[in-house]
C-alpha positions in Angstrom: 0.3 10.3 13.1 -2.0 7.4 13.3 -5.3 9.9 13.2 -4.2 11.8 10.0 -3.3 8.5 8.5 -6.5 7.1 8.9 -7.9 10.0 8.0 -6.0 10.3 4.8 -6.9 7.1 3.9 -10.5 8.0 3.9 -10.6 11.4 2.1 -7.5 10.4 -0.5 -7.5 6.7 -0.7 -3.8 6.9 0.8 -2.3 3.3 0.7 1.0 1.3 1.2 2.3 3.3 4.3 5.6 2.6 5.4 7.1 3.8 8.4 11.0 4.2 7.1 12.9 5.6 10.4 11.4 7.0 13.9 10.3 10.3 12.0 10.1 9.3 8.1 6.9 8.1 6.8 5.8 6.9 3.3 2.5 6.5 2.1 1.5 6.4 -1.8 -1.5 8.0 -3.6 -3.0 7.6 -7.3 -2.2 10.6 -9.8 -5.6 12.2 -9.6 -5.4 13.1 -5.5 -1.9 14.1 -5.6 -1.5 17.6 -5.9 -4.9 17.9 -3.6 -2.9 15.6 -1.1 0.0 17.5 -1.3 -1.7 21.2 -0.8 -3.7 19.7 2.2 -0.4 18.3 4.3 1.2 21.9 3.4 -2.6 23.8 4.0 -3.6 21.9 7.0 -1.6 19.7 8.1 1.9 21.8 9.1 3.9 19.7 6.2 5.5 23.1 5.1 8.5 22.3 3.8 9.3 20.6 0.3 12.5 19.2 0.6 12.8 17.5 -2.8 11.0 16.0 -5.5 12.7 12.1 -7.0 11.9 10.0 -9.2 12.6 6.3 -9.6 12.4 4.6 -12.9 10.5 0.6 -11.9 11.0 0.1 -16.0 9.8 -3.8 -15.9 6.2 -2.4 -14.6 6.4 0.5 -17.0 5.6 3.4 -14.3 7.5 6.1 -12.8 7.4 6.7 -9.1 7.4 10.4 -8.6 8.4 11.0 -4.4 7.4 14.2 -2.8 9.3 14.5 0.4 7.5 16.8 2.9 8.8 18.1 6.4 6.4 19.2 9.6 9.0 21.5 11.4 6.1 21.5 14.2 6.4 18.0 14.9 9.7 17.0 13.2 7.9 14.8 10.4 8.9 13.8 7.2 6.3 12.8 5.1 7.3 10.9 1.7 4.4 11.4 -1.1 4.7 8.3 -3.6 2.6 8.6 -7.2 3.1 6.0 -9.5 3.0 7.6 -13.1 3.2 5.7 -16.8 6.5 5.7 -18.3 5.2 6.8 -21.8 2.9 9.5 -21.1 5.0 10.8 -18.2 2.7 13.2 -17.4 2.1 15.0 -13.7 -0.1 18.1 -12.7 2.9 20.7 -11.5 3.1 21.8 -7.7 4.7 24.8 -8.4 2.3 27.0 -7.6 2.5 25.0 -3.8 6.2 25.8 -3.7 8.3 28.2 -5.6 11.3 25.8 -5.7 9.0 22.7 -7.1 9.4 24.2 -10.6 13.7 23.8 -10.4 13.2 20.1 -9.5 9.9 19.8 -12.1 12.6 21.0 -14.5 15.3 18.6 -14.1 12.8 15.7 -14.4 11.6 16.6 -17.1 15.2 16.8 -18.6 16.6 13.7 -16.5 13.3 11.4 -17.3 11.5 13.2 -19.8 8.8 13.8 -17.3 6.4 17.0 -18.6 4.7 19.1 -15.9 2.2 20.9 -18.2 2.0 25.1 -16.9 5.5 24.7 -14.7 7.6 27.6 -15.8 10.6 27.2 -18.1 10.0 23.8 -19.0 11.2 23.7 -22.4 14.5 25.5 -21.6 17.6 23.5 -21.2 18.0 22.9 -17.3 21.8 21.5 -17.2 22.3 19.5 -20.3 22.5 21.9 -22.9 21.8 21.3 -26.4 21.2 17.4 -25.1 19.5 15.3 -28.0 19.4 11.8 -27.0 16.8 10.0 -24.7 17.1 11.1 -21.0 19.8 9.4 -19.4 18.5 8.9 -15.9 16.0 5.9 -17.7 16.8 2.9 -17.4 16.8 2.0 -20.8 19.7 4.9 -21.1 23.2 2.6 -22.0 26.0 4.9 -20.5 28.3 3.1 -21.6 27.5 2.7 -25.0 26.9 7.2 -25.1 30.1 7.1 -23.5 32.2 4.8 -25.9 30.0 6.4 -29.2 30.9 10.1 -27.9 34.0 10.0 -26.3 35.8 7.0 -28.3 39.3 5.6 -27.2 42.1 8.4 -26.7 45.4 7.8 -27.3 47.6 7.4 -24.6 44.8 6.2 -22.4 45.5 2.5 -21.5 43.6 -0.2 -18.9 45.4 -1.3 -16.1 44.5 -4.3 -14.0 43.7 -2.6 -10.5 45.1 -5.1 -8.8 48.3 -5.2 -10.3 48.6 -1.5 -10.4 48.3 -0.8 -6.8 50.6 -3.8 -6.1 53.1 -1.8 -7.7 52.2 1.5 -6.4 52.3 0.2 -2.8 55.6 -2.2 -2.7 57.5 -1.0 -5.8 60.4 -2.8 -4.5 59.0 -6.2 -4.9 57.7 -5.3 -8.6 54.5 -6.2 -7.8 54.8 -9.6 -5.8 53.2 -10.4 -2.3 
């Protein structure tokens, strides 16, 4: 592993590597070697599995981190790809054309994050929140509670319940609740 680290490092620029467990390995690369990164651990280097694309919102240092997790089946490998993108041009060349299923997990970023992966089929379509208007909820900046209290608004008959008290009572109901 050390050899195609090294040299990684040399024909990609490759840096931050990370050993996460016996087998997992993380390594980040800038935007513009990505997808030539990717295609050469798939190509060349036996990483022919995609298992998933994630993304994790650093909001303070205004980037997205997109992670490509790769798997070597030859060598039992798993290769994390890390690419820091800006969080307001959320912009990443697609890897669909790498991996049939990138385009389903292209899709939900784009609708979770509002990342766009320009030439990815079926971007535009609505991937599983339909008819959704409001800014993508899996951004930090997202209130859930707020969407939740403007959309869904109190119910009647719903009350709050200290949990406490309530499973006090549900678990000795003949001492009403005391110790």
């Amino acid at each position: 592993m050390n050899t195609l680290l090294d040299r990684l490092a040399t024909d990609f620029g490759i840096y931050d590597i990370s050993d996460r467990k016996p087998a997992i390995t993380t390594l980040k690369v800038e935007k513009q070697q990505a997808e030539r990164l990717i295609r050469e651990l798939r190509d060349r280097e036996g990483y022919t599995h995609l298992n998933f694309i994630t993304c994790i919102d650093y909001i303070e240092q205004g980037i997205f981190t997109l992670v490509y997790m790769l798997h070597n089946y030859g060598d039992k490998s798993t290769l994390g790809v890390e690419v820091d993108i800006d969080r307001e041009n959320a912009e990443m060349t697609s890897i669909h054309t790498l991996w049939a299923q990138a385009w389903t997990y292209q899709r939900e970023l784009r609708e979770m994050f509002g990342i766009n992966f320009p030439g990815s089929p079926r971007q535009e379509e609505d991937f599983c929140l339909e008819g959704w208007d409001d800014i993508p909820p899996m951004r930090r900046e997202f209130n859930t509670k707020t969407y939740s209290t403007e959309t869904f608004g109190h119910r009647e008959g719903r009350v709050s319940e200290d949990p406490r008290e309530h499973m006090k009572a549900q678990l000795y109901p003949t001492r009403g609740g005391d110790n």
